[in-house]
C-alpha positions in Angstrom: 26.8 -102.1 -108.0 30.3 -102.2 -106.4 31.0 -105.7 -104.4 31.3 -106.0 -100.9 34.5 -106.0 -99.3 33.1 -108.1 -95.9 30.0 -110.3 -96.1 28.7 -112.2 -93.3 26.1 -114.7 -93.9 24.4 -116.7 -91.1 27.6 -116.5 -89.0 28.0 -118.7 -85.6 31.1 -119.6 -83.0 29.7 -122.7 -80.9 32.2 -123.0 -78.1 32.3 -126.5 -76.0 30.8 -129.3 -76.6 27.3 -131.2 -75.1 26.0 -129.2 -72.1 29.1 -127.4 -71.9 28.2 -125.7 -75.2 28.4 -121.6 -75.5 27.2 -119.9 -78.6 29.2 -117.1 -78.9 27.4 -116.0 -82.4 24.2 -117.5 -83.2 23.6 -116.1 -86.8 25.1 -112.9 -88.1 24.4 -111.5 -91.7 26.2 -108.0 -92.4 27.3 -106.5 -95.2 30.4 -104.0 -95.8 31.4 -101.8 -98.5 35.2 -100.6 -99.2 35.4 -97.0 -97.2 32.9 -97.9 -94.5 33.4 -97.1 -90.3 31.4 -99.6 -88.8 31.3 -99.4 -84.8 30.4 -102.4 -82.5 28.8 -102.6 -79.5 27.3 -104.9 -76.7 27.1 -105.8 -73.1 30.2 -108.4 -72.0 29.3 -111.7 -73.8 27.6 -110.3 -76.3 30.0 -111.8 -78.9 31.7 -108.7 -80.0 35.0 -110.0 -79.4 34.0 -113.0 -81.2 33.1 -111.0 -84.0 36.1 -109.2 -84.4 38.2 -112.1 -83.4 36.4 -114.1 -86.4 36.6 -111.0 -88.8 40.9 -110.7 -87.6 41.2 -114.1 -89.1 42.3 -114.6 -85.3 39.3 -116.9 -84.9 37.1 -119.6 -87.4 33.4 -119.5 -87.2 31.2 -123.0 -86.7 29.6 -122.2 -89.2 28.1 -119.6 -91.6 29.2 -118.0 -94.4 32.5 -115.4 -94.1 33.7 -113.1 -97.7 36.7 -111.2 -97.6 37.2 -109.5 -101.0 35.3 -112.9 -102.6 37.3 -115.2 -100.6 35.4 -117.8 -98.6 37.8 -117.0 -95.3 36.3 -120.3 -93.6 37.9 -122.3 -96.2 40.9 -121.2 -95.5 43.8 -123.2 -93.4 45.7 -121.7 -90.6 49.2 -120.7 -93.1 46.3 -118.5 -95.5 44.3 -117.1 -92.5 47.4 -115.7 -91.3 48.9 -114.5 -94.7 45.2 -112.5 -95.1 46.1 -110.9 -92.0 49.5 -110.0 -92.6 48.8 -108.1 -95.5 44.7 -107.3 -95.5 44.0 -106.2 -91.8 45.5 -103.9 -89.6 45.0 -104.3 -86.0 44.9 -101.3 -83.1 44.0 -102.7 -79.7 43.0 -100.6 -76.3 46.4 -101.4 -74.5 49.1 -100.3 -77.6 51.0 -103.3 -77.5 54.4 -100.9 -78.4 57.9 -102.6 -77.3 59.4 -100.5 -75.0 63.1 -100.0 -75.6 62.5 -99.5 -79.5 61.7 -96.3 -81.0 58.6 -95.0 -82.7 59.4 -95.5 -86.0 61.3 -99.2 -85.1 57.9 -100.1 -83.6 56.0 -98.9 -86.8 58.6 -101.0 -89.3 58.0 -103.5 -87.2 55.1 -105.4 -89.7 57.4 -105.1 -92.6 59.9 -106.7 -91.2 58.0 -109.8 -90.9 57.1 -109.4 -94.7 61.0 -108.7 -95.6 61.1 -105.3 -96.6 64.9 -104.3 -97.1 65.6 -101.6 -94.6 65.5 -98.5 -96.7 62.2 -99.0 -97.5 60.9 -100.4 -94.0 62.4 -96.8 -92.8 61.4 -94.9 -95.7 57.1 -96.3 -95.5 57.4 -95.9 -91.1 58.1 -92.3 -91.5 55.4 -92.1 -94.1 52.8 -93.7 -91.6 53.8 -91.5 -88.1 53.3 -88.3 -90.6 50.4 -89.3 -91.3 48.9 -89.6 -87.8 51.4 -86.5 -87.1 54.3 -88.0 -85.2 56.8 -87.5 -87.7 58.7 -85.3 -85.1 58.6 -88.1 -82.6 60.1 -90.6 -84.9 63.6 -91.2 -82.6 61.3 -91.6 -78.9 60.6 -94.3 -77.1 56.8 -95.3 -75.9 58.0 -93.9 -72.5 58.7 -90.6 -73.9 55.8 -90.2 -75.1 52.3 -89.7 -74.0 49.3 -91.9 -73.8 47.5 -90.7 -77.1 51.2 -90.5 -78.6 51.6 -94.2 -77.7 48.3 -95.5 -79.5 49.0 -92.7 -82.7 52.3 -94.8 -83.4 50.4 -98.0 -82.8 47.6 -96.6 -85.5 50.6 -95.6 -87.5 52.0 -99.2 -87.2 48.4 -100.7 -88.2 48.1 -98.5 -91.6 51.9 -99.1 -92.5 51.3 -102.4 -94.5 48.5 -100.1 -96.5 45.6 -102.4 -95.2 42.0 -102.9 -96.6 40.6 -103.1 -93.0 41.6 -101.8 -89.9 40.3 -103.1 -86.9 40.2 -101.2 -83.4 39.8 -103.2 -80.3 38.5 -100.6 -77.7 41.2 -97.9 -79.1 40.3 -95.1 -76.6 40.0 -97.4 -73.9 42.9 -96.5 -71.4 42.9 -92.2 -72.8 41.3 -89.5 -71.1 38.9 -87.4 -72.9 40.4 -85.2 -75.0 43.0 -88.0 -76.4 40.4 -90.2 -76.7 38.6 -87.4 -78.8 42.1 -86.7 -80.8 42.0 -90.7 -81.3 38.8 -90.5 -82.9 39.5 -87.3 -84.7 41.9 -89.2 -86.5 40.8 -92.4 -87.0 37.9 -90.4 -88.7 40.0 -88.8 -91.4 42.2 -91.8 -92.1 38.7 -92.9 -92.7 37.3 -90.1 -95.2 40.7 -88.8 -96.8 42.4 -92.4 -97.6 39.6 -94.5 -97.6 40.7 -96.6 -94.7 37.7 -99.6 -93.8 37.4 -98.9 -90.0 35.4 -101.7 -87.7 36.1 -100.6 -84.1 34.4 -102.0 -80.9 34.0 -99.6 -78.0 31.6 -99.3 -75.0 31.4 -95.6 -75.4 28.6 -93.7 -77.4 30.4 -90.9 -77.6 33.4 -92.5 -79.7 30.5 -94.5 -81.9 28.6 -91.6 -82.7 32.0 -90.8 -85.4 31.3 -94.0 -86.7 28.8 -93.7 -90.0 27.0 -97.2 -89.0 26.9 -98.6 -85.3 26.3 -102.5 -84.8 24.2 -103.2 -81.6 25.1 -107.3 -80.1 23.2 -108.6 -77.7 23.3 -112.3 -76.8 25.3 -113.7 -80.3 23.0 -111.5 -82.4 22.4 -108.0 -84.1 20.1 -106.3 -81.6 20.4 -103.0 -83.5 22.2 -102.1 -86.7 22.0 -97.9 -87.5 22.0 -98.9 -91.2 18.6 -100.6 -90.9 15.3 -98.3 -90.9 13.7 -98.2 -87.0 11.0 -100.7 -86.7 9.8 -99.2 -83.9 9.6 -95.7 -85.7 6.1 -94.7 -86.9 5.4 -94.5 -90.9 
């Protein structure tokens, strides 16, 4: 049997101390294999962003168990949580997060200039990535030439430049209409099937989890529903 890529085990984020106390997470076990699309979902405080702040290595849990690829992430000290990130996770979030007098493909190179890529090769693997989420002609704009669901294509571009394991969406069709939001998901779907791409995306919108193949119910710092789990309310 093939390991698990993420394994959570008896997760919690406690935050405060004494009465002032809030528990974010209060126990979450989940389980995920290379190639899944996991989508998350909860009222406000249910501890989604918790979740995904804790999987981003942007966050540490109190306590619980958390596996990346077999590493034991809440061992790890602020210098390796941030290395993981750098070259295991991706990260699209709802408001694109694009600097505004750069170009598209300056915006994309953007994460391998941080791991010192010489130039040729930061320009060569950019152009790769906005083909891929077809933007390849849009490579020389700036985010205010382009459209909304232009804007968040370069940021997914920029996310799957570094070739991550995971990529994690924070709300990614949050601020598009319909039909981009749709196109959004359209690709983030076969980034997922053709390349493998992990996807764990939070949204609010059934619509957009429904191209997810599992959906992760929170309520109140726990799994309330996970799709992957039979229904127990459903009759023999």
């Amino acid at each position: 049997m093939r390991p698990p890529l993420i394994q959570l085990q008896g997760l919690t984020r406690t935050y405060g101390r004494g009465d002032a106390a809030v528990s974010a997470l209060r126990g979450i076990d989940l389980t995920l294999f290379s190639g899944d699309f996991l989508a998350v979902m909860g009222a406000s405080g249910s501890g989604k962003s918790t979740l995904m702040n804790i999987l981003g290595c942007l966050d540490t849990p109190s306590g619980g168990h958390y596996g990346f690829e077999s590493i034991a992430v809440e061992t790890l000290n602020q210098t390796q949580r941030a290395l993981l990130r750098r070259h295991r996770l991706g990260f699209v979030f709802q408001g694109f997060n694009l600097l505004a007098r750069t170009s598209a493909r300056e915006n994309v190179e953007l994460p391998l200039l941080y791991r010192g890529l010489p130039a040729a090769r930061r320009r060569q693997a950019a152009l790769a990535a906005l083909d891929l989420v077809g933007l390849s002609d849009r490579a020389g704009h700036t985010p205010a030439e382009l459209s909304g669901g232009q804007q968040q294509r370069v940021a997914i571009a920029r996310a799957i430049v570094t070739d991550p394991a995971v990529l994690l969406a924070d709300e990614p069709t949050g601020n598009l209409d319909t039909a981009r939001s749709h196109a959004i998901m359209e690709l983030l779907t076969r980034l997922n099937r053709e390349r493998g791409l992990t996807i764990i995306m939070v949204t609010h919108e059934e619509e957009m989890a429904a191209y997810a193949g599992r959906t992760l119910h929170l309520r109140d710092g726990l799994i309330d529903r996970d799709s992957a789990e039979p229904d127990a309310t459903s009759c023999c």
